[in-house]
N, C-alpha and C positions, 0 to 999 in steps of 0.2 A: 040320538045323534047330536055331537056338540061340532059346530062351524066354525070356523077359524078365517078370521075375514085378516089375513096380514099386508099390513100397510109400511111401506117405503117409507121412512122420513122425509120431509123435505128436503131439498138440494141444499151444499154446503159450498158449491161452486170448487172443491179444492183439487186439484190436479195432483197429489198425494195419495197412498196409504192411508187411510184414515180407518183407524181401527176402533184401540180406545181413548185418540185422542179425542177431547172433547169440545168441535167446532160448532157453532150453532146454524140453525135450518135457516134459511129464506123461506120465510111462510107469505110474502109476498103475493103470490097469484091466487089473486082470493076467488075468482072465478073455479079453481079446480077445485080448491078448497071444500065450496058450497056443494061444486058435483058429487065430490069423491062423498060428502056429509047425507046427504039426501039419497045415493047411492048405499049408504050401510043400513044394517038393520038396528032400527031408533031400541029394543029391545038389551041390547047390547050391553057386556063389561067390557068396560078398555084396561088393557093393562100395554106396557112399556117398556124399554130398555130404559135404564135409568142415567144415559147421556141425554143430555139436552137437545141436540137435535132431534131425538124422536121423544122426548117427552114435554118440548114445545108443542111437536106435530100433534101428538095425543089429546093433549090439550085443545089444540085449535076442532079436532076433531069428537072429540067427550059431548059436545053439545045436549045435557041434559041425561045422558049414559053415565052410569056408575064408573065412574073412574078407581082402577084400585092402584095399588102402590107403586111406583116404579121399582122395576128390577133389574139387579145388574148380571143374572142369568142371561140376559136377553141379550147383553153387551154382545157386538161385533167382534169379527175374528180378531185376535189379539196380536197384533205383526211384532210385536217387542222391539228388537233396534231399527225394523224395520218403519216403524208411526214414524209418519209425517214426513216420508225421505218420497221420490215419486220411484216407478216402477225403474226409469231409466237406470237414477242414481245407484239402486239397487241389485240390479242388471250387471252394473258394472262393477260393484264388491262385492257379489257374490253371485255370481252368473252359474256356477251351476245346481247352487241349494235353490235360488229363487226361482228357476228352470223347473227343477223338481218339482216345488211349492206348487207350480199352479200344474203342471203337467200330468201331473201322478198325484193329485191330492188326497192324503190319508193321513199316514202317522209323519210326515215330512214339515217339518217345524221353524218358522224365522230361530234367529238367536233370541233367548230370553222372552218369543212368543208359545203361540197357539197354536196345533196342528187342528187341519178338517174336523179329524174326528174327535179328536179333545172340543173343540168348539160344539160337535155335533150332538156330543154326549152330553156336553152343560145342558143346552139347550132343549134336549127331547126330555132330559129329567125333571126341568122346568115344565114344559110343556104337557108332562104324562100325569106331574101331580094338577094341572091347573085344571088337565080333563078331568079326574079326581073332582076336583073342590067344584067344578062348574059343570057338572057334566048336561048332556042336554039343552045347554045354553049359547047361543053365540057369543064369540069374542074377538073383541076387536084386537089385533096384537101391532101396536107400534113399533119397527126393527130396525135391521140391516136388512143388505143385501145378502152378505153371509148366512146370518141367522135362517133368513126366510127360506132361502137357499139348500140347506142344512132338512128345512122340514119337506119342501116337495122332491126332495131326494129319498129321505123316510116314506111320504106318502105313496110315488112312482115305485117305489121298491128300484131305483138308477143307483149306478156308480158316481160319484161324488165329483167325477170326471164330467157324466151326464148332464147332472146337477149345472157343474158350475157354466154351460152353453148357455142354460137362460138369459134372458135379459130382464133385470127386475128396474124399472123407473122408479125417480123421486114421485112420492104419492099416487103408485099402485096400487093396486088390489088382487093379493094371488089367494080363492077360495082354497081352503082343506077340509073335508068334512072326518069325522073319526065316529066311527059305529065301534064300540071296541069288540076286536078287538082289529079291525079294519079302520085303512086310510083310504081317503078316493079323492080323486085334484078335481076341483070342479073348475079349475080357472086360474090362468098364471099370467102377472104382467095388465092386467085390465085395466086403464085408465078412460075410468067415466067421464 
């Protein structure tokens, strides 16, 4: 059985899309910090999205854990003309692709971004070789919201629609255990 302990980057506080822009975490609240730290299993590889908001996070949280590379498989959904504009803005020049976007999430795409399942598919091929290289082992995985998103969708066997109801916090904890060739949610949204 290998564990997937996925972790929320810290808050970036931005009222925007934030996709693959690359804004950095408030790692500030050292109190959740330590919980969220002592709450993992110390046994642990960490691996990363290779934006600095969560490979700050990773970092703060590696605490003596094998750290391995960051990755930019792990990157957040990709909003293309859409980074860094807010939902309003967006709303408003393209009211019914953006409508779509979250409504009917699949193959529905910003301009010059990411669709669901484009993101879904980077991310579970990332994820399917890591069980591969690590199997049996827990891992720590520093993300998004999208990303993390993307996998308890895979593991509920949900529509993408489903999926996107959760609520995932800065510095959660959502379990995924993988028996292959089974997925099982042990825990979504947990904040120690």
């Amino acid at each position: 059985m290998t564990n997937w302990w996925w972790i929320r980057h810290g808050p970036t506080h931005s009222k925007a899309l934030v996709g693959w822009t690359d804004l950095p975490a408030d790692l500030s609240d050292l109190d959740q910090i330590a919980r969220l730290n002592r709450h993992l299993p110390q046994d642990a590889v960490v691996v990363s999205s290779d934006l600095s908001r969560c490979a700050r996070t990773a970092d703060r949280v590696s605490d003596g854990r094998t750290r391995l590379p960051d990755s930019a498989e792990m990157r957040e959904l990709h909003f293309g003309t859409w980074e860094n504009r807010t939902f309003r803005d967006v709303s408003a020049t393209d009211p019914d692709l953006s409508r779509a976007y979250w409504t009917t999430p699949g193959d529905v795409a910003p301009p010059k971004g990411e669709s669901w399942n484009q993101t879904a598919a980077r991310v579970s091929a990332f994820v399917d070789q890591m069980n591969r290289d690590h199997a049996g082992r827990n891992i720590i995985a520093v993300a998004h919201f999208g990303v993390i998103l993307t996998q308890v969708q895979r593991a509920a066997r949900i529509s993408a629609k489903s999926a996107l109801s959760f609520k995932i916090d800065n510095l959660s904890v959502t379990r995924l255990e993988f028996t292959d060739p089974h997925w099982r949610v042990q825990g979504v949204n947990h904040l120690p």
